[in-house]
C-alpha positions in Angstrom: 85.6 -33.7 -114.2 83.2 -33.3 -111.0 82.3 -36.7 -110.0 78.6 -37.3 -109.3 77.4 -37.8 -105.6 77.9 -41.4 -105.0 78.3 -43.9 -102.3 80.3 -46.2 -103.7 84.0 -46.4 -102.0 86.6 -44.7 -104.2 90.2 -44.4 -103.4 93.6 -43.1 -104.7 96.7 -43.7 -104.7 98.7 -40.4 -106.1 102.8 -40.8 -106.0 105.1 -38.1 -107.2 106.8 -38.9 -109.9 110.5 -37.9 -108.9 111.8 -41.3 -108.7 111.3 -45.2 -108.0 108.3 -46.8 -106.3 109.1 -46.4 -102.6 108.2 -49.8 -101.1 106.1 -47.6 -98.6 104.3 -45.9 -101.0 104.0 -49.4 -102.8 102.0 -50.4 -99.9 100.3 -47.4 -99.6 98.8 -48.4 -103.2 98.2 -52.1 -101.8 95.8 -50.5 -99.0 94.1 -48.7 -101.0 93.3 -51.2 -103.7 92.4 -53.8 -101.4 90.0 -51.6 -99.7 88.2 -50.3 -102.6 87.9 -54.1 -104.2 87.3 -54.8 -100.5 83.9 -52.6 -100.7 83.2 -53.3 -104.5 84.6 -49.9 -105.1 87.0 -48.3 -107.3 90.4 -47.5 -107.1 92.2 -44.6 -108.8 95.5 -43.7 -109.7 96.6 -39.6 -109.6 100.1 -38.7 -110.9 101.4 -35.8 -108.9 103.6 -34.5 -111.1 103.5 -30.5 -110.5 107.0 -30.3 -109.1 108.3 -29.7 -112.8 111.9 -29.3 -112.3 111.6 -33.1 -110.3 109.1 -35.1 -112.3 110.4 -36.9 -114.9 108.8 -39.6 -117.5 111.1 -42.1 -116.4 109.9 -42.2 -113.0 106.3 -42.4 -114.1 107.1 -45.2 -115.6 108.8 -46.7 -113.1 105.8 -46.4 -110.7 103.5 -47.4 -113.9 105.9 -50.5 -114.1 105.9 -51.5 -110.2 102.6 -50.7 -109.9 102.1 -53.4 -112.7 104.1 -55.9 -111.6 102.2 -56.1 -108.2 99.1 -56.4 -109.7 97.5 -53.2 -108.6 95.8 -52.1 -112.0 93.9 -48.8 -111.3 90.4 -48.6 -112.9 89.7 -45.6 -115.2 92.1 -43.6 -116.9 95.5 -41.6 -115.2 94.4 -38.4 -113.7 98.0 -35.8 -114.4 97.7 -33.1 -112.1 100.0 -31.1 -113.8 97.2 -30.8 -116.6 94.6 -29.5 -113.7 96.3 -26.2 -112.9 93.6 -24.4 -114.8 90.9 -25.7 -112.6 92.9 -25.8 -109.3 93.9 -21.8 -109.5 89.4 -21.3 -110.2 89.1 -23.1 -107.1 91.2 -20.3 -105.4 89.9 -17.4 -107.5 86.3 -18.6 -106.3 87.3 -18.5 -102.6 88.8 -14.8 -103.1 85.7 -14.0 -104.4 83.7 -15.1 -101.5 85.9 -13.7 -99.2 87.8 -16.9 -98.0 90.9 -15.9 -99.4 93.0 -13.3 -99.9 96.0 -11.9 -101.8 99.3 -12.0 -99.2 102.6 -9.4 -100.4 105.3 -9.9 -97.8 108.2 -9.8 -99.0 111.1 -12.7 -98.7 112.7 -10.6 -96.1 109.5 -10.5 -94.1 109.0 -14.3 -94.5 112.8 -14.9 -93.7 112.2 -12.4 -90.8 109.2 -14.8 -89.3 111.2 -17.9 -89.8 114.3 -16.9 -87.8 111.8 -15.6 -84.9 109.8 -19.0 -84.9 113.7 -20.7 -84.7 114.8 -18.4 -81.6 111.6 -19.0 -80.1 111.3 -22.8 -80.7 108.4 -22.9 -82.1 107.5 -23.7 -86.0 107.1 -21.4 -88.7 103.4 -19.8 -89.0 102.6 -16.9 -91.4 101.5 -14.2 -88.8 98.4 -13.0 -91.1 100.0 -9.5 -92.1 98.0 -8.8 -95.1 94.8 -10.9 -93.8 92.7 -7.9 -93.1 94.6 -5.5 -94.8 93.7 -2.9 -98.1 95.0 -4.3 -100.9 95.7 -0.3 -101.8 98.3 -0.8 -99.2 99.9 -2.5 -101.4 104.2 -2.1 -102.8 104.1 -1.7 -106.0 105.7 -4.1 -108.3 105.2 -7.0 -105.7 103.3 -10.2 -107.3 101.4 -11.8 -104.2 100.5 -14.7 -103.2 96.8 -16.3 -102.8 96.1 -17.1 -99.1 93.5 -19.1 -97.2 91.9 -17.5 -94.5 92.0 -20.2 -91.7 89.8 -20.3 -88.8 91.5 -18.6 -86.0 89.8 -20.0 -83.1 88.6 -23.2 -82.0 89.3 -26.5 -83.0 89.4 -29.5 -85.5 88.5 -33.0 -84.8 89.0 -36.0 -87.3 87.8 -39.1 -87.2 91.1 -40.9 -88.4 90.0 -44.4 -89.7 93.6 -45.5 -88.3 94.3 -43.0 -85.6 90.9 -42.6 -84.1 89.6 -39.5 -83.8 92.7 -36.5 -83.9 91.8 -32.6 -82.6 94.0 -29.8 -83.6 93.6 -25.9 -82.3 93.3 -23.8 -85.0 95.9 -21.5 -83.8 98.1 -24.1 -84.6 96.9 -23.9 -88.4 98.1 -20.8 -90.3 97.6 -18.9 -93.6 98.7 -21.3 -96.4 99.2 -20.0 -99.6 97.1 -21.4 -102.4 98.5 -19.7 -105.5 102.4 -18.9 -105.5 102.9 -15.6 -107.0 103.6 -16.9 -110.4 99.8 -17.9 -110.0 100.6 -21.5 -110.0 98.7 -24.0 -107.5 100.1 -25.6 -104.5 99.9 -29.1 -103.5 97.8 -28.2 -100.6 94.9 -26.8 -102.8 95.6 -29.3 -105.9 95.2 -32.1 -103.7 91.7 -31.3 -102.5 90.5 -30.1 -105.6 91.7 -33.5 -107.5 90.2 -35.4 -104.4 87.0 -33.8 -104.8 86.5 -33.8 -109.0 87.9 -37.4 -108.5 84.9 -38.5 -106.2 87.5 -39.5 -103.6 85.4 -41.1 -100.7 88.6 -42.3 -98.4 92.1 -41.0 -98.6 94.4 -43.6 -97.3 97.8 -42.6 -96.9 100.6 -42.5 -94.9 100.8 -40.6 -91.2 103.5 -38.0 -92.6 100.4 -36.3 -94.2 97.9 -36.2 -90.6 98.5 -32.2 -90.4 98.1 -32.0 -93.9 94.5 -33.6 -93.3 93.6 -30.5 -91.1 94.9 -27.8 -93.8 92.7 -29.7 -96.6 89.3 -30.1 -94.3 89.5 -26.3 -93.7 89.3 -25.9 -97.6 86.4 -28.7 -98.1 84.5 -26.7 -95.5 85.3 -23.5 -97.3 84.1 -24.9 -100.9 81.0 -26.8 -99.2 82.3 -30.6 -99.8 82.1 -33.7 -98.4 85.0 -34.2 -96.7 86.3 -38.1 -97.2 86.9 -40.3 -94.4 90.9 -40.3 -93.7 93.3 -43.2 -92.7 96.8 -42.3 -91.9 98.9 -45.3 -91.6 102.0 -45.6 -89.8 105.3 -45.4 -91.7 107.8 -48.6 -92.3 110.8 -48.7 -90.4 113.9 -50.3 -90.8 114.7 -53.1 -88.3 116.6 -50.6 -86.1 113.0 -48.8 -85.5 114.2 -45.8 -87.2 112.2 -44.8 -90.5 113.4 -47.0 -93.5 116.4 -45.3 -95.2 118.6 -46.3 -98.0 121.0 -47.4 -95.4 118.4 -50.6 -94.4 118.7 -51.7 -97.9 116.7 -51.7 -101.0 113.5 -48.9 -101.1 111.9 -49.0 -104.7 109.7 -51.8 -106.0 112.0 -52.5 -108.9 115.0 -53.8 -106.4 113.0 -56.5 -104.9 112.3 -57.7 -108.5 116.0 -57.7 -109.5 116.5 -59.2 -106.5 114.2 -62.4 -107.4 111.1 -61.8 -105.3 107.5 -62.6 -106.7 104.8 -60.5 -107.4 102.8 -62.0 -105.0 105.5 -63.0 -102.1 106.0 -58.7 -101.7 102.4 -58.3 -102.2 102.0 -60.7 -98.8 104.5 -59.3 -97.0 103.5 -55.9 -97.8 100.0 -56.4 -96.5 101.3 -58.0 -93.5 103.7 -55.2 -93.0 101.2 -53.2 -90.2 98.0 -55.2 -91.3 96.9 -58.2 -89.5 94.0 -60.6 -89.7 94.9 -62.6 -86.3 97.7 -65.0 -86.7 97.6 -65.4 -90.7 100.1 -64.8 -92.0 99.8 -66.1 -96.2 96.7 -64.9 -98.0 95.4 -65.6 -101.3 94.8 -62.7 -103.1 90.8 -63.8 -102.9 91.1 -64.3 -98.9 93.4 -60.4 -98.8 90.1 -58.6 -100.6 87.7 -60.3 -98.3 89.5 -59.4 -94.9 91.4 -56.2 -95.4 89.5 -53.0 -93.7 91.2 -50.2 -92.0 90.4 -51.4 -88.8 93.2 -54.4 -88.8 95.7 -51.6 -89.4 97.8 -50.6 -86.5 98.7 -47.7 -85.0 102.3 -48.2 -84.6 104.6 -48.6 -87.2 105.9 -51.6 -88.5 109.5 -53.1 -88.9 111.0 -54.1 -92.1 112.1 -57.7 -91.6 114.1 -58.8 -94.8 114.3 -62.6 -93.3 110.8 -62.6 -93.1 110.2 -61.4 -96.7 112.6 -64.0 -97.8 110.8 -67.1 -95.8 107.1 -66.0 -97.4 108.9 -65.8 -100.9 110.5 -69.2 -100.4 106.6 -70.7 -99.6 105.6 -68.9 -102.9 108.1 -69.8 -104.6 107.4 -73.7 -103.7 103.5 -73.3 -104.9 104.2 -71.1 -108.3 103.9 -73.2 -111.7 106.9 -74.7 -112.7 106.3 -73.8 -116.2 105.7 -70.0 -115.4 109.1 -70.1 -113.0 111.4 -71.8 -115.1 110.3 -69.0 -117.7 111.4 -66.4 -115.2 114.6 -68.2 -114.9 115.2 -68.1 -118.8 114.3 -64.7 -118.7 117.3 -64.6 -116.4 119.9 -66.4 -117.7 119.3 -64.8 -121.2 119.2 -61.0 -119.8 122.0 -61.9 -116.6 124.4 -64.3 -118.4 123.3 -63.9 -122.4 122.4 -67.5 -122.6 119.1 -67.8 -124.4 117.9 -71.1 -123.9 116.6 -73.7 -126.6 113.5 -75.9 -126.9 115.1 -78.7 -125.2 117.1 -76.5 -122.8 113.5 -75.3 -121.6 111.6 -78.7 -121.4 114.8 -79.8 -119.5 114.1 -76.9 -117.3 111.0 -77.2 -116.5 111.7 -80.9 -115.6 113.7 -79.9 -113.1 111.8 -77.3 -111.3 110.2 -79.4 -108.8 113.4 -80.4 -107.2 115.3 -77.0 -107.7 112.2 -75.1 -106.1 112.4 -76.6 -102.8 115.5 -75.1 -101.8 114.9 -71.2 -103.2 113.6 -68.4 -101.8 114.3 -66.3 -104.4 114.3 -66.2 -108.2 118.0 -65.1 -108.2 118.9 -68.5 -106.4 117.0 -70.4 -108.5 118.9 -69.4 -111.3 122.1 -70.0 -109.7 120.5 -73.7 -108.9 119.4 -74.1 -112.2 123.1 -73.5 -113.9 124.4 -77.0 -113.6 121.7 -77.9 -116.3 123.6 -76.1 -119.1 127.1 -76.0 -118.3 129.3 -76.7 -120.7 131.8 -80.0 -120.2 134.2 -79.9 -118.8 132.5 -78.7 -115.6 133.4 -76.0 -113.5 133.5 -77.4 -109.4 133.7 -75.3 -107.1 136.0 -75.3 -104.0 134.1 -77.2 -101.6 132.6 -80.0 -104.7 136.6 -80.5 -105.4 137.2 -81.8 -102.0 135.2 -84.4 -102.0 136.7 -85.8 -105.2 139.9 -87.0 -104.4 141.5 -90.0 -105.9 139.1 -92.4 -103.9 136.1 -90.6 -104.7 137.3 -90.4 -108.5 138.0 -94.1 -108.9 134.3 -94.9 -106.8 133.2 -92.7 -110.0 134.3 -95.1 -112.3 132.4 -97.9 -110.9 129.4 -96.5 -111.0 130.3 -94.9 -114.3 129.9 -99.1 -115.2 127.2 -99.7 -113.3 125.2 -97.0 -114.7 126.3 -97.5 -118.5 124.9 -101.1 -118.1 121.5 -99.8 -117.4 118.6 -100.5 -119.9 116.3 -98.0 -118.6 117.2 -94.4 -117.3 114.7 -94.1 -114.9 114.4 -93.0 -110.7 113.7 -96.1 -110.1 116.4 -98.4 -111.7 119.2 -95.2 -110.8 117.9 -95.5 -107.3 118.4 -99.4 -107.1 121.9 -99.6 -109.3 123.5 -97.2 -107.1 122.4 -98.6 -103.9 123.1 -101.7 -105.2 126.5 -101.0 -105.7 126.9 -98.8 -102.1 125.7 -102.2 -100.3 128.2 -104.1 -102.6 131.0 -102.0 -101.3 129.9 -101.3 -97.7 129.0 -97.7 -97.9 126.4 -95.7 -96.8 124.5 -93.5 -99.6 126.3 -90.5 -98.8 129.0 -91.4 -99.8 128.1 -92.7 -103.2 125.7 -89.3 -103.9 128.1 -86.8 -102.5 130.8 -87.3 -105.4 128.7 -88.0 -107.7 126.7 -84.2 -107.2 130.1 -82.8 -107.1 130.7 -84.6 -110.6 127.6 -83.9 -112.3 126.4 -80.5 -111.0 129.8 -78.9 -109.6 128.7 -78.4 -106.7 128.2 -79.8 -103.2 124.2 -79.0 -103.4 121.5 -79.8 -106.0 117.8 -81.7 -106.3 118.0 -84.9 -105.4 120.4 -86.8 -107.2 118.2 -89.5 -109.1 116.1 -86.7 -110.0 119.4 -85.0 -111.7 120.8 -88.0 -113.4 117.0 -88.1 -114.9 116.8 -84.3 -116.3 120.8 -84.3 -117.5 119.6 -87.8 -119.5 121.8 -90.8 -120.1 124.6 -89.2 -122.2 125.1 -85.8 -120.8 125.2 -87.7 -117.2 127.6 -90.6 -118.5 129.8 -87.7 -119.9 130.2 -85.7 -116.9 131.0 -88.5 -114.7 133.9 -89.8 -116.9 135.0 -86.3 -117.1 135.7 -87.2 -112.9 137.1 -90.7 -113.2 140.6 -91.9 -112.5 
C-alpha cells in the first residue's frame, strides 16, 4: 500500500476504537478535514484497533456513526491497522538488518528494577540500553526478546510544529523503544509511522498529548529514509474549570450531544471555534470554514469548554434550519422518546408550526417539549404555573371569547387578532390578559408561539374544544 510521492495535502484522523467519539478527538477529525478540503487534498480515516482486548465493533461504529453525523466523510476506503501487522513487524525486521535495531532480553525484573530507580531519582522511566551493543550469544536461554530501536544518543531534535513553532528535544531524553513485543507483535510507535508513511500522510494533525511521541516517530522516518510530514499538535479541551475535560464537566462522546438535541452543524461550529479563530467570527458556513481554516489560526493554549456558548450557536442554527427537515427530527423524537408516531396531518400540522416554536429553542430536545401541546390529547394536562392563571375569572373570560371566536367565519391571524382585541378593548383589558389564559387553555402551559399563530395550527375545532374544556 506505499503511496506514490505526491504533493497533494493528505491527512488522517486515526481514533482507537475502545469507546465513544471523544468530543476532542471529534475535533481533532474536524481539523483535519477542513485542512485537507482546505488545500484541495484528501482526508483519510485509520482505525487503530491493535489493542485487541479493548477494541470492540461497537465502538468502531460508534466513531463511524459520529463521524457521520458531523459530516466528516473520509475519502477512500478504512485503513484497519490491526490487518497491517504483517507489514509493520518487516519494517522492524528491515531496520535489524541494517543495523538500526536490535533484539533487547531484560527480563521483567530488570525492567521493574529501572523503573523503581527512575521513581527514587525523580526522573522518568528510560531503558538504559543494556543489550544495545551487546552479543546476542550472551543471551538467557529461553528468553523471547524484544525488537528495539537504536536511538541517537547525542545531539538534538528540532520540529517545526505547525501549532507549536519549532520544538527541540536532546536525544538523551529519547530512549530505546521497543518496536516488536516479544510475542513479535508491532507497537503503536512503529505502526503509526509505518501506516503514516504507506498512507501518503503529508500532515499529521493531532492533539499536543502526542508532541514527544513526534520525536520517537521522526527518529524512525530518518532511519527508513522518509519524508517526514509536517506536525500540528493542538492544544487539548478543557473543562470550564481549566483543568482537562473529564467526565465530571459533563458529556465527552459525540453521540451525547446528539441525544441531547444539538445539530450537526451547531457542534461542528462550536468545535471549530473551540481553539480556532478567524478574527471576531464567530458562525461559519461550512463553504466560508474550508476557505479560512489553516493551522496558523490555531492557538497555542488550550481552549475552555463553554456549554452556554454551544447552546447559544445551536439556538442560531436552529432558527435558520428548514422547518420541514426539523420538524422531521422532532417526529423522529416523539416516536423513539414517547412512542407517538405521528400521522399525515399530525406532520403538516407540525411543520406549520415550526416557525413560531423555533424561535425560542436551542436545542432539538426543547423543541420537542414545545412542540407537545400540538398533540395532546383532551382533556389537557396544565401544568402548575398555567393552572394559576385560570382561576374562576380567567375561566369565565374564556367563555367569552369561546363566543366570540365560535362566531367567526374565517379562522385566520388576522380575524383571531382583531376578534380578541376586539373583545380586550370591549372589556378594558390589556392583551395580556386575554392571551395569557387562553395559552394556559390551549397549550398547558404558560409559554408557546404566539398565540394567533396557535389558534391557526390547532384549527377551529381542536382550538374551540380546548377552550370550553377551561370555561366556567
Amino acid at each position: 500500500m506505499t503511496a506514490e510521492p505526491t504533493a497533494t495535502v493528505v491527512t488522517r484522523f486515526a481514533p482507537s476504537p475502545t469507546g465513544f467519539l471523544h468530543i476532542g478527538s471529534a475535533r481533532t477529525a474536524l481539523f483535519n478535514w477542513l485542512f485537507a478540503r482546505h488545500h484541495g487534498g484528501q482526508f483519510l480515516l485509520r482505525v487503530e484497533d491493535t489493542d485487541r482486548e479493548r477494541s470492540t465493533q461497537e465502538a468502531v461504529d460508534a466513531i463511524l456513526h459520529g463521524m457521520d453525523w458531523l459530516g466528516l466523510h473520509p475519502d477512500g476506503e478504512i485503513i484497519y491497522q490491526s490487518k497491517r501487522a504483517e507489514r509493520h513487524a518487516a519494517v522492524a525486521h528491515q531496520l535489524l538488518a541494517e543495523g538500526k535495531a536490535y533484539h533487547c532480553y531484560a527480563s521483567k525484573e530488570e525492567l521493574a528494577e529501572m523503573r523503581e530507580t527512575a521513581r527514587s531519582e525523580g526522573r522518568p522511566m528510560r531503558y538504559d540500553g543494556r543489550w544495545r551493543d551487546r552479543d546476542p550469544s550472551e543471551a538467557p536461554e529461553g528468553v523471547d526478546p524484544v525488537v528495539r530501536f537504536k536511538a541517537p544518543q547525542a545531539g538534538e531534535t528540532t520540529i517545526d510544529d505547525a501549532v507549536q513553532g519549532p520544538v527541540t528535544i536532546a536525544h538523551d531524553q529519547l530512549d530505546d523503544m521497543v518496536l516488536l513485543r516479544a510475542d513479535g507483535t508491532p507497537t503503536y510507535m512503529l505502526s503509526v509511522v509505518v501506516d503514516d508513511h504507506d498512507m501518503g500522510i503529508t500532515h499529521v494533525i493531532r492533539g499536543d498529548d502526542h508532541l514527544t511521541n513526534a520525536f520517537r516517530q521522526y527518529q524512525l522516518y530518518a532511519a527508513m529514509g522518509w519524508n517526514v510530514p509536517t506536525f500540528g499538535h493542538v492544544p487539548l479541551i478543557h473543562g470550564p474549570d481549566g483543568a482537562k475535560l473529564s467526565k465530571r464537566h459533563g458529556a465527552l462522546g459525540v453521540e451525547a450531544y446528539q441525544e441531547m438535541g444539538y445539530l450537526p452543524e451547531a457542534l461542528r461550529n462550536y468545535l471549530l471555534r473551540l481553539g480556532w479563530g478567524h478574527g471576531d467570527d464567530e458562525i461559519f458556513s461550512t463553504a466560508q470554514a474550508i476557505e479560512w481554516f489553516d493551522m496558523d489560526g490555531v492557538g497555542k493554549s488550550p481552549a475552555r469548554f463553554d456549554f452556554a456558548k454551544l447552546e447559544s450557536i445551536n439556538g442560531h442554527y436552529m432558527r435558520e434550519a428548514d422547518d420541514t427537515r426539523l420538524a422531521l427530527l422532532v417526529a423522529k423524537e416523539l416516536s423513539t422518546n414517547a412512542g407517538h408516531a405521528l400521522d399525515e396531518n399530525e406532520q403538516t400540522r407540525l411543520v406549520q408550526a415550526m416557525p413560531g416554536l423555533k424561535e425560542r429553542a436551542k436545542t432539538l430536545v426543547e423543541l420537542t417539549d414545545a412542540a407537545g401541546f400540538l398533540f395532546a390529547k383532551r382533556p389537557l394536562e396544565v401544568d402548575e404555573k398555567a393552572q394559576k392563571l385560570l382561576d374562576t375569572d380567567a375561566r369565565t373570560l374564556l367563555g367569552r371569547m369561546h363566543g366570540a371566536l365560535q362566531s367567526l367565519p374565517d379562522w385566520t391571524v388576522d380575524s383571531l387578532e382583531t376578534a380578541l382585541r376586539n373583545l380586550g378593548d370591549a372589556e378594558n383589558l390589556k392583551f395580556g390578559k386575554i392571551a395569557q389564559p387562553l395559552r394556559a387553555a390551549l397549550c398547558g402551559r404558560t409559554t408557546s408561539p404566539g398565540i394567533f399563530d396557535v389558534l391557526v395550527v390547532l384549527g377551529r375545532d381542536e382550538s374551540l374544544a380546548r377552550i370550553a374544556d377551561q370555561t366556567e
